[in-house]
N, C-alpha and C positions, 0 to 999 in steps of 0.2 A: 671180783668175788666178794659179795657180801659175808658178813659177819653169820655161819648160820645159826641157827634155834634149834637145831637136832644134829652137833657134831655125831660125824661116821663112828667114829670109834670115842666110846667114852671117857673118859675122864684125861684127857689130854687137855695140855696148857699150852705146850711150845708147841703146838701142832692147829692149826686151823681148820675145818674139814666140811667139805658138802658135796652129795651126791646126786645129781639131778636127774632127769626121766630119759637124758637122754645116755644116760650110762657112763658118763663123766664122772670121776673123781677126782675134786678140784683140793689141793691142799696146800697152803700158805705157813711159810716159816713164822713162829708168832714172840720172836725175840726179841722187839724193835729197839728198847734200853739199852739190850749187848750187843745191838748191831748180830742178828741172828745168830749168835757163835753157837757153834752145833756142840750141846754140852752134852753128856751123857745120855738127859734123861732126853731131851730134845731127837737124838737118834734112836732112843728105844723106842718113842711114840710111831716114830716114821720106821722103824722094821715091824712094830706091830700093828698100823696103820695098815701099812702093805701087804703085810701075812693076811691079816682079813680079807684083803681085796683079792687078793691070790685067790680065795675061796670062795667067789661071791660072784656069782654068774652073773648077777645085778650092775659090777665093775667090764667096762669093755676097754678103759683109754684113764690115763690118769695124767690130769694138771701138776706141777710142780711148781713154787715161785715160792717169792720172799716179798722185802721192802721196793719201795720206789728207788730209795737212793742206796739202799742193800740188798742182796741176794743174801750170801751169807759170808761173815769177815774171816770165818775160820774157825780153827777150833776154840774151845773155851781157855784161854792161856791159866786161868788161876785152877784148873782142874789137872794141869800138867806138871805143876809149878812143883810138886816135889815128887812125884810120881819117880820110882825106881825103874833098870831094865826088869827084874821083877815085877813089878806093879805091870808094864805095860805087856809081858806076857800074858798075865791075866784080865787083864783089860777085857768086860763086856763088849765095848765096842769094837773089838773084831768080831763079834757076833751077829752084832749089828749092823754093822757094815756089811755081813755075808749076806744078811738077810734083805739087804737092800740090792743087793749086787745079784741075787738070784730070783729076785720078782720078774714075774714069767707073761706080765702085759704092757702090752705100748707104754711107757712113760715118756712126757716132755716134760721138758725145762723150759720156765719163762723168767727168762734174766735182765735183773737190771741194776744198776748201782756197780759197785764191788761185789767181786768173786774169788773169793782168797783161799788159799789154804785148803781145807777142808771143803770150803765152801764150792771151789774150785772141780775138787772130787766129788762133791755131789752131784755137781750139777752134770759133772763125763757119768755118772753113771744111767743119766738118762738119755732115752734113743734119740730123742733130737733135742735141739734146742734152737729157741728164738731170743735173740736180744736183742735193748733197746740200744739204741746209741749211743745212751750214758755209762754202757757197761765194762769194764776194766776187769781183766779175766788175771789170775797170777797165781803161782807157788811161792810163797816168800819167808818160806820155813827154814832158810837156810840162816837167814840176820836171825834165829832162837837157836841155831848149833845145831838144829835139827835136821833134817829133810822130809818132805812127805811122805805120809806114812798110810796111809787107805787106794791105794794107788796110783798116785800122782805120778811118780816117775814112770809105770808104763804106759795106762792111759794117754797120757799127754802126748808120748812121743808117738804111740801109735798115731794118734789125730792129726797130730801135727808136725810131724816126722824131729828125726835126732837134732838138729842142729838149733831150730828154734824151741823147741824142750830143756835143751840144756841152757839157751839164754835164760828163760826163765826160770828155773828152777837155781842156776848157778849165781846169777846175778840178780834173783827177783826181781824183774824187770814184767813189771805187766802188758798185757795182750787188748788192744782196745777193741771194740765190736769190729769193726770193717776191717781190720787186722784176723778178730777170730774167724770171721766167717772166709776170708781169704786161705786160710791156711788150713778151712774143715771142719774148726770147733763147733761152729755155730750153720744152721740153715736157713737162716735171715735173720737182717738185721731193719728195725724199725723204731718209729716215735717209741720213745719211751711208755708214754700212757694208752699203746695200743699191743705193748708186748705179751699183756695178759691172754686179752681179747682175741690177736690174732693162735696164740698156744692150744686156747680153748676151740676155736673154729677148726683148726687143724683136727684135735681131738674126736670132735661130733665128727671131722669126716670118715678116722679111723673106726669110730664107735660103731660106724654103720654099716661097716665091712663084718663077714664071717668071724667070728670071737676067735675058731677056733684055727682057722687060717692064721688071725695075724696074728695068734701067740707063736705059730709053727716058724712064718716069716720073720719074725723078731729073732727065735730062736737059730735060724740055719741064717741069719745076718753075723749074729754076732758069730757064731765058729768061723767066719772069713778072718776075725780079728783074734780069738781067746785061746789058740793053741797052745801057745807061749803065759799066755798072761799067770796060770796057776803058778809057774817057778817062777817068775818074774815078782809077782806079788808075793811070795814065801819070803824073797831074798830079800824084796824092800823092808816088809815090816822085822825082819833080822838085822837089818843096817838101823833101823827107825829106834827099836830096839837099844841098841847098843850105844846110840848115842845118848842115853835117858845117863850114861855114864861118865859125860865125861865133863869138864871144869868148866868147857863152853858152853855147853847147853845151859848150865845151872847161871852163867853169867848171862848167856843171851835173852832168856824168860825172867830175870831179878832186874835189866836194861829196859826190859819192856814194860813191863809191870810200873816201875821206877821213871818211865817219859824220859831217857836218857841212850846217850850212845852206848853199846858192847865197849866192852874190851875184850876179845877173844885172843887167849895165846896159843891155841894148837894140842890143847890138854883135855 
């Protein structure tokens, strides 16, 4: 995806964007210094990116992707850094996050690098995904005292059922491409510098189908998985929450920040 001359939605910076004739909307994570870390403003652009495209008969299929050697590291660690369980009640980005959780057209993921955290979540919120081989998928929110919090713990286990969810999320231990696609995350896995390319070819084939079929097909896919998810997602961001209180978290993100090991004592 070239650089465009008429981003889709204006005045975006951490957002990349171009819509081509064939009804593609291709959009690039454009963080590359922070290693994409999806910071506030970074997901307002991509909930209101998407809201537009929601409305835009013009949109049939949307591209999603980052770096070569990143997708996205996770969230922005220095915007969490002293944030309260207050603060994250009110937190925009549950906003944003809804708003991205309930875009109602094909979305793919094209991944490559690391996929962490947040990033990780992004990337489950879209219908498919293609990764290159260089790709390393993980929750590793637990070494900040934290746990995922946009819905990593049930997403993940849906995909990829309980036992290998809890590896990762328990022990952040990452998920490699041929690993993800074994267990469901991913729907191929390829050269690194064809991951775009093949996301986008999938795209034009969905672009070319009835608009309004495949928002219907998308939508009666996903009720085989979302019965559950609304309580499931309450509860987490309620644990996510509550951890913004306690002596670990504050060591875990001061450890991180700091290029040193935790000391977590259970407080």
């Amino acid at each position: 995806m070239a650089n465009p001359h008429a981003p889709y939605l204006d005045g975006c910076t951490d957002i990349l964007s171009e819509l081509d004739d064939k009804y593609v909307l291709s959009l690039r994570l454009n963080r590359p210094k922070a290693r994409n870390a999806l910071r506030t403003q970074l997901l307002h652009e991509l909930a209101q990116t998407l809201g537009k495209a929601n409305r835009d008969e013009h949109v049939r299929c949307v591209v999603l992707t980052g770096g070569e050697k990143v997708f996205a590291a996770g969230a922005d660690i220095t915007e969490m850094a002293d944030k309260t369980p207050v603060d994250v009640l009110n937190d925009p980005r549950a906003d944003h996050w809804a708003a991205i959780r309930t875009f109602n057209k094909p979305l793919i993921g094209a991944v490559n690098g690391f996929c962490l955290g947040g990033g990780n979540e992004l990337a489950m919120h879209c219908d498919i995904l293609i990764a290159g081989k260089n790709a390393q998928f993980g929750q590793p929110e637990i070494n900040l005292g934290i746990i995922p919090g946009a819905g990593g713990t049930q997403r993940l286990t849906q995909m990829i059922g309980k036992s290998k969810a809890m590896r990762m999320v328990l022990a952040a231990q990452f998920m490699s491409a041929e690993d993800a696609e074994k267990a469901g995350l991913v729907a191929e896995v390829c050269e690194p510098e064809l991951t775009y390319d093949k996301a986008y070819a999938l795209a034009c084939v969905i672009a070319s189908k009835p608009p309004v079929a495949a928002r219907l097909a998308k939508e009666s896919v996903l009720k085989a998985s979302d019965a559950l998810l609304a309580e499931g997602l309450a509860f987490e961001r309620k644990a996510f929450g509550t951890l913004f209180a306690t002596e670990d978290k504050a060591e875990g993100v001061a450890a991180f920040m700091e290029k040193r090991k935790p000391v977590f004592k259970g407080r």
